[in-house]
mmCIF file of the C-alpha atoms, coordinates in Angstrom:
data_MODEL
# 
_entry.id   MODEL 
# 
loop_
_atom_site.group_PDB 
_atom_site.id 
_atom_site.type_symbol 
_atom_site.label_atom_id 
_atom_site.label_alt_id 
_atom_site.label_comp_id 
_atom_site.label_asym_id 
_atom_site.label_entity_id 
_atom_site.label_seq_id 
_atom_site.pdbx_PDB_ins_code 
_atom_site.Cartn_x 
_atom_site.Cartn_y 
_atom_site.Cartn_z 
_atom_site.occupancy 
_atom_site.B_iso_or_equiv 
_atom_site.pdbx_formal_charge 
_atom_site.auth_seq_id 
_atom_site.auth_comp_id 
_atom_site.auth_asym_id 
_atom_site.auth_atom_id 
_atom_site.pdbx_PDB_model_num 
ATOM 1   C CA . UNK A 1 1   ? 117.981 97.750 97.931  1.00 0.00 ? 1   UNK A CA 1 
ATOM 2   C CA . UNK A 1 2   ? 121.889 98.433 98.059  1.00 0.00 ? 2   UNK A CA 1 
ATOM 3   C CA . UNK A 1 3   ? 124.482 96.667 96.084  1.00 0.00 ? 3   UNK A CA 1 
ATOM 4   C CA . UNK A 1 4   ? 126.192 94.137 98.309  1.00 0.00 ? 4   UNK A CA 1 
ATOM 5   C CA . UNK A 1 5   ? 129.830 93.796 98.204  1.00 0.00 ? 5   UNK A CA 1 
ATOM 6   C CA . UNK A 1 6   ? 132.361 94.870 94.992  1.00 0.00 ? 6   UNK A CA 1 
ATOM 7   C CA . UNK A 1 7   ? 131.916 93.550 91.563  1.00 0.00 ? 7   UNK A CA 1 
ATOM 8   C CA . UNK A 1 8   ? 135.448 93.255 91.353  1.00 0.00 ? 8   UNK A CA 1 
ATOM 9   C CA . UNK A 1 9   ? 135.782 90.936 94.241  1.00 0.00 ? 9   UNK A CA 1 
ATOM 10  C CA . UNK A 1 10  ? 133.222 88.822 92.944  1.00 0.00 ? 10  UNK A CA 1 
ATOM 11  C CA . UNK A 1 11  ? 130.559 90.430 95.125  1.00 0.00 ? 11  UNK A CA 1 
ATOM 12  C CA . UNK A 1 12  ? 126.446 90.359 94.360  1.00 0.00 ? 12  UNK A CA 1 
ATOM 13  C CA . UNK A 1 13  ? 125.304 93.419 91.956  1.00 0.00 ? 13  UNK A CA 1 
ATOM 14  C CA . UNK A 1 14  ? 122.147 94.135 92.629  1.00 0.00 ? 14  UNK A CA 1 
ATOM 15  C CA . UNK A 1 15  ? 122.008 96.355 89.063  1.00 0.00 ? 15  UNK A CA 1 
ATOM 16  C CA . UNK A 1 16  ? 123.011 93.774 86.950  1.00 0.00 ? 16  UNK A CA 1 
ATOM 17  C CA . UNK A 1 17  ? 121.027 91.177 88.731  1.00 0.00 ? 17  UNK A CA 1 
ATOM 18  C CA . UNK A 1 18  ? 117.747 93.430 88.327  1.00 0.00 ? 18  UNK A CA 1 
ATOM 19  C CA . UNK A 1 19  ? 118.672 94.219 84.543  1.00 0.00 ? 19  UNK A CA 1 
ATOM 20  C CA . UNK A 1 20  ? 118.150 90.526 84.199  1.00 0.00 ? 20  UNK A CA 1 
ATOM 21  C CA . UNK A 1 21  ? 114.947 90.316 85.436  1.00 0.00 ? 21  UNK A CA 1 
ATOM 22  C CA . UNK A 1 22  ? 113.326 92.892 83.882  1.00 0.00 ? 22  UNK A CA 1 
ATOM 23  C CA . UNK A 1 23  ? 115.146 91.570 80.238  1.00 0.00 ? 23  UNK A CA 1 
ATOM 24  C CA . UNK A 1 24  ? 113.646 88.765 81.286  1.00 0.00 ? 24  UNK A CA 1 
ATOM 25  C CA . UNK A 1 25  ? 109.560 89.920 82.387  1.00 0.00 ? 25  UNK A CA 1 
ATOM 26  C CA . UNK A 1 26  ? 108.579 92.083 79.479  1.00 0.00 ? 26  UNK A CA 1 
ATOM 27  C CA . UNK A 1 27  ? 109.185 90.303 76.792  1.00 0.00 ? 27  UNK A CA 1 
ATOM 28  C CA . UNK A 1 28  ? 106.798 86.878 78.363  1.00 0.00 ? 28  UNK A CA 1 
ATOM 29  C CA . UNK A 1 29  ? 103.980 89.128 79.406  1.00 0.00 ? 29  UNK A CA 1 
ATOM 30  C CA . UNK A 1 30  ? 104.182 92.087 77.740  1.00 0.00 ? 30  UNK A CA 1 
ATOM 31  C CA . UNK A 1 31  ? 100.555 93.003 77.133  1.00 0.00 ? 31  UNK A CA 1 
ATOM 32  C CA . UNK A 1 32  ? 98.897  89.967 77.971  1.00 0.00 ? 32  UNK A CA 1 
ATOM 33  C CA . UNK A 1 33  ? 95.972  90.091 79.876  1.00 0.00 ? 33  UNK A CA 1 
ATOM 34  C CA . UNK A 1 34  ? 95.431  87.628 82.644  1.00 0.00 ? 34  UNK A CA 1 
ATOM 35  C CA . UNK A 1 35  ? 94.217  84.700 82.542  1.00 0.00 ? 35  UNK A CA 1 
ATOM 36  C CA . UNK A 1 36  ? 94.821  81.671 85.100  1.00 0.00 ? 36  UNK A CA 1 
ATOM 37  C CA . UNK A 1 37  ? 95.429  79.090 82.379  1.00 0.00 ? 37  UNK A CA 1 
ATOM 38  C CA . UNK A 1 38  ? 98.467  80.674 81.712  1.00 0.00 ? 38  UNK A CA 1 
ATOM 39  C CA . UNK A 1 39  ? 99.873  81.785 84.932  1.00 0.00 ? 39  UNK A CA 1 
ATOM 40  C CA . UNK A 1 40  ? 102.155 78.133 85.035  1.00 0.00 ? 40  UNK A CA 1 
ATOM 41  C CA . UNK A 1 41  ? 103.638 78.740 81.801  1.00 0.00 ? 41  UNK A CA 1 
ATOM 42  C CA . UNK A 1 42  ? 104.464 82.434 82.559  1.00 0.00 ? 42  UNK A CA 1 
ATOM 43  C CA . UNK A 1 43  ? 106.186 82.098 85.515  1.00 0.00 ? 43  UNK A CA 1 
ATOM 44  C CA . UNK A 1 44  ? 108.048 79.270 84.036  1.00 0.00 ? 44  UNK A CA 1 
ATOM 45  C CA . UNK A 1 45  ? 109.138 81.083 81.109  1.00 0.00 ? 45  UNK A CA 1 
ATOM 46  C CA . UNK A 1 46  ? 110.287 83.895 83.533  1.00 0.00 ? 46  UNK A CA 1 
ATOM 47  C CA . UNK A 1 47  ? 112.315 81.955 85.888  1.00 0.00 ? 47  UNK A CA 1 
ATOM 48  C CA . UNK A 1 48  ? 113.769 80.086 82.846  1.00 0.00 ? 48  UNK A CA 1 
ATOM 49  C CA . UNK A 1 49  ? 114.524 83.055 81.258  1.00 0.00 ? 49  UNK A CA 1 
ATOM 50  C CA . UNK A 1 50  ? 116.217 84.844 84.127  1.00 0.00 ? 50  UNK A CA 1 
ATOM 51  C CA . UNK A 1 51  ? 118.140 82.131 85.416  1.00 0.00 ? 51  UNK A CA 1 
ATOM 52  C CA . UNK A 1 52  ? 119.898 81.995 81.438  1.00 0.00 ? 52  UNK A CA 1 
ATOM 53  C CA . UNK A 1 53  ? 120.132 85.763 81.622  1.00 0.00 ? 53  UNK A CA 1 
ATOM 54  C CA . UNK A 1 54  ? 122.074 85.283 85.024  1.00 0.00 ? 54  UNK A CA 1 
ATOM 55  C CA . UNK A 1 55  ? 123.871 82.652 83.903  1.00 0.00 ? 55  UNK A CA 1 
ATOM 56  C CA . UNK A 1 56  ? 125.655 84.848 80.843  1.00 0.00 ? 56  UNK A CA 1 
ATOM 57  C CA . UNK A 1 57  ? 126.865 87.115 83.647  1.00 0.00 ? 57  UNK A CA 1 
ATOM 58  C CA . UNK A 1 58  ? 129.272 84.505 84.499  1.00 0.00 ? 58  UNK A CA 1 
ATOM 59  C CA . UNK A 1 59  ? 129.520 85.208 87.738  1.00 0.00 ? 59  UNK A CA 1 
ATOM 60  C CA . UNK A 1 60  ? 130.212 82.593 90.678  1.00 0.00 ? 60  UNK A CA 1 
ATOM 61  C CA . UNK A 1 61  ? 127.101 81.994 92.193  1.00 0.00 ? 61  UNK A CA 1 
ATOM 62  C CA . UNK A 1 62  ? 124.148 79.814 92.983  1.00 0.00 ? 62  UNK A CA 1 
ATOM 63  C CA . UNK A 1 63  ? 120.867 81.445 92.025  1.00 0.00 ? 63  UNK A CA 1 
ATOM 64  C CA . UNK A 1 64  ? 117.274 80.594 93.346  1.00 0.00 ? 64  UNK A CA 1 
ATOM 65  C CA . UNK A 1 65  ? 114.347 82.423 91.347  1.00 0.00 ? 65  UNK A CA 1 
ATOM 66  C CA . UNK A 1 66  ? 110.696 82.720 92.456  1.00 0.00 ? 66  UNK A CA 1 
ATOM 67  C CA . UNK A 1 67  ? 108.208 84.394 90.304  1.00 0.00 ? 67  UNK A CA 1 
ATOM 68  C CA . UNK A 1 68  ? 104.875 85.090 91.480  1.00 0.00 ? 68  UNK A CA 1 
ATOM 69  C CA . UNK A 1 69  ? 101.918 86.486 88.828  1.00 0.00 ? 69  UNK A CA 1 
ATOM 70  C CA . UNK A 1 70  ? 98.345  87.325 90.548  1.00 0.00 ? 70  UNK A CA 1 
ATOM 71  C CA . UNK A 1 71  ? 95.051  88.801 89.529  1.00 0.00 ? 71  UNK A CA 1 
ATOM 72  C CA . UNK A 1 72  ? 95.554  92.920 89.531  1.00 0.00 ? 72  UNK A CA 1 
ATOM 73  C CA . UNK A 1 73  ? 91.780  92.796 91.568  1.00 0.00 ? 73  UNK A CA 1 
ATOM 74  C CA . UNK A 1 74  ? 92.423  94.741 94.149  1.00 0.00 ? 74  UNK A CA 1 
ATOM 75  C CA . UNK A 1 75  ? 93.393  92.051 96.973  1.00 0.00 ? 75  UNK A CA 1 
ATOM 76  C CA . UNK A 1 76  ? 96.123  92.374 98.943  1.00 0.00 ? 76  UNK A CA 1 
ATOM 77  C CA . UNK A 1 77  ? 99.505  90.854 99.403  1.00 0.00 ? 77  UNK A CA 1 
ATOM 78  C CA . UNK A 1 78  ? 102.679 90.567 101.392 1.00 0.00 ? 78  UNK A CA 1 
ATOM 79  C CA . UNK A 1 79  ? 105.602 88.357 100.839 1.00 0.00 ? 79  UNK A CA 1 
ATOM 80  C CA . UNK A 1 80  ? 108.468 88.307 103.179 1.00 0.00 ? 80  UNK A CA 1 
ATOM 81  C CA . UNK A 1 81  ? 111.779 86.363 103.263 1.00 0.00 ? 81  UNK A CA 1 
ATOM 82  C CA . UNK A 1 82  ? 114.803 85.863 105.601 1.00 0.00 ? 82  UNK A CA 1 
ATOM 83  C CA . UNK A 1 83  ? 118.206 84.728 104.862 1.00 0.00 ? 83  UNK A CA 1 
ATOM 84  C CA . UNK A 1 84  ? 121.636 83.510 106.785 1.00 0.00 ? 84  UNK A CA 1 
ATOM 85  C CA . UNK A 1 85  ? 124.258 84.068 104.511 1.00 0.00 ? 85  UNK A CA 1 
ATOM 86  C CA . UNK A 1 86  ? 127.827 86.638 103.509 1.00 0.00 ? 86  UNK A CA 1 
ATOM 87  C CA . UNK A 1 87  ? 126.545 90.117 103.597 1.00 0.00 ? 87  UNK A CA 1 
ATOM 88  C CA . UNK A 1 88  ? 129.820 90.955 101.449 1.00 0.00 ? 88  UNK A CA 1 
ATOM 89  C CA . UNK A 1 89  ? 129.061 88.581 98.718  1.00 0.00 ? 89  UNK A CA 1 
ATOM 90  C CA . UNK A 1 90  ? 125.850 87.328 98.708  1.00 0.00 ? 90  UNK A CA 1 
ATOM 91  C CA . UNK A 1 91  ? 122.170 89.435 97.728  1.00 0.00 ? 91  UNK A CA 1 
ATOM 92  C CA . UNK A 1 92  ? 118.920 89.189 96.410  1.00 0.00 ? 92  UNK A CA 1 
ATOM 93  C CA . UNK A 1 93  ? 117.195 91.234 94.744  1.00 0.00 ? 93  UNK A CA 1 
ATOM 94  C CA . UNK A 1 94  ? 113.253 91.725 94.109  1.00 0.00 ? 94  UNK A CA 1 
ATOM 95  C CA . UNK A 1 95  ? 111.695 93.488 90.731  1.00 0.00 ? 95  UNK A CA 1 
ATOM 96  C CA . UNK A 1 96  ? 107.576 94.008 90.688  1.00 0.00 ? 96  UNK A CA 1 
ATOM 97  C CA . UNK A 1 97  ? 106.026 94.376 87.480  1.00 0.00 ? 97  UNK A CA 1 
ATOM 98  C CA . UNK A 1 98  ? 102.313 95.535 86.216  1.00 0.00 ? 98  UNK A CA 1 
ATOM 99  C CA . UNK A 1 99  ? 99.881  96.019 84.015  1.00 0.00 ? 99  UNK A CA 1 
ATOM 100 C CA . UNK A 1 100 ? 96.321  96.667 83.784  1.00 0.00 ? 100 UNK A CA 1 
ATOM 101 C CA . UNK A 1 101 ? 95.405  92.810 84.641  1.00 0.00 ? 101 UNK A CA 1 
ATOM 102 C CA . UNK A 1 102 ? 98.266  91.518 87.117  1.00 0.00 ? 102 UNK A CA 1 
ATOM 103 C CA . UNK A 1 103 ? 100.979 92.062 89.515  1.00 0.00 ? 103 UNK A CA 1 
ATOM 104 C CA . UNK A 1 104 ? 104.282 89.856 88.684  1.00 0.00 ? 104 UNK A CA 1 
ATOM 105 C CA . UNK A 1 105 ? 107.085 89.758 91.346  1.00 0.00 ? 105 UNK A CA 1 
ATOM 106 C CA . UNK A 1 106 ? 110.551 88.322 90.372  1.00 0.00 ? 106 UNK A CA 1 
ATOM 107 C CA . UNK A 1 107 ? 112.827 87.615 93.611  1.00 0.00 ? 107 UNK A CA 1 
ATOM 108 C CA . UNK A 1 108 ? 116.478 86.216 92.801  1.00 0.00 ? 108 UNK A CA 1 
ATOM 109 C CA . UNK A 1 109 ? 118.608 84.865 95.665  1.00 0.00 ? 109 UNK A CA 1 
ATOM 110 C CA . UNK A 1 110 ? 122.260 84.703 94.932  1.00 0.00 ? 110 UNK A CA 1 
ATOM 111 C CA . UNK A 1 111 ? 124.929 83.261 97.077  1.00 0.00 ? 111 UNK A CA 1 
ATOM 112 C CA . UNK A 1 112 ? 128.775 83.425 96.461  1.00 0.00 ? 112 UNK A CA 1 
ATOM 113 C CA . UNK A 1 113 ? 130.688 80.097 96.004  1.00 0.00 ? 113 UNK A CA 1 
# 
């Protein structure tokens, strides 16, 4: 993915948005194996933790986070998504994480306003 727009004029940056997630990944599931039990907590830990991380860029946006955490098993999957919005201000930006057990995917949406 590009960066969209100029950090100076306020514009999204993609970088700094995809520093935050990763800041944000690592540090909740680290090694952990997976386990189903957990997968609510995780991705709520993520999205909380990303959405603070965001937050401390100070930037003048609002910001929608999905996380999604599945069984590394060998099954397949696609995610899509389409969005109407400023092409010189607004992004999103997708980070997928792994380990042995699971697949995380962290998608931030971030519109100017």
């Amino acid at each position: 993915m590009s960066d969209f727009g100029d950090d100076d004029t306020g514009g999204f940056d993609h970088d700094e948005v995809k520093a935050c997630i990763e800041q944000s990944v690592e540090p909740v599931l680290g090694q952990s194996v997976y386990h189903a039990k957990r997968v609510h907590d995780w991705t709520a830990a993520i999205i909380e933790s990303v959405l603070k991380n965001l937050r401390q860029l100070d930037k003048n946006f609002k910001y929608i986070v999905t996380s999604t955490i599945m069984q590394r098993n060998g099954a397949g999957m696609h995610t899509s998504s389409a969005c109407f919005w400023d092409l010189n201000t607004d992004g999103s930006c997708s980070v997928k994480w792994e380990n042995q057990t699971m697949h995380c995917v962290v998608t931030v949406f971030a519109v100017h306003v």
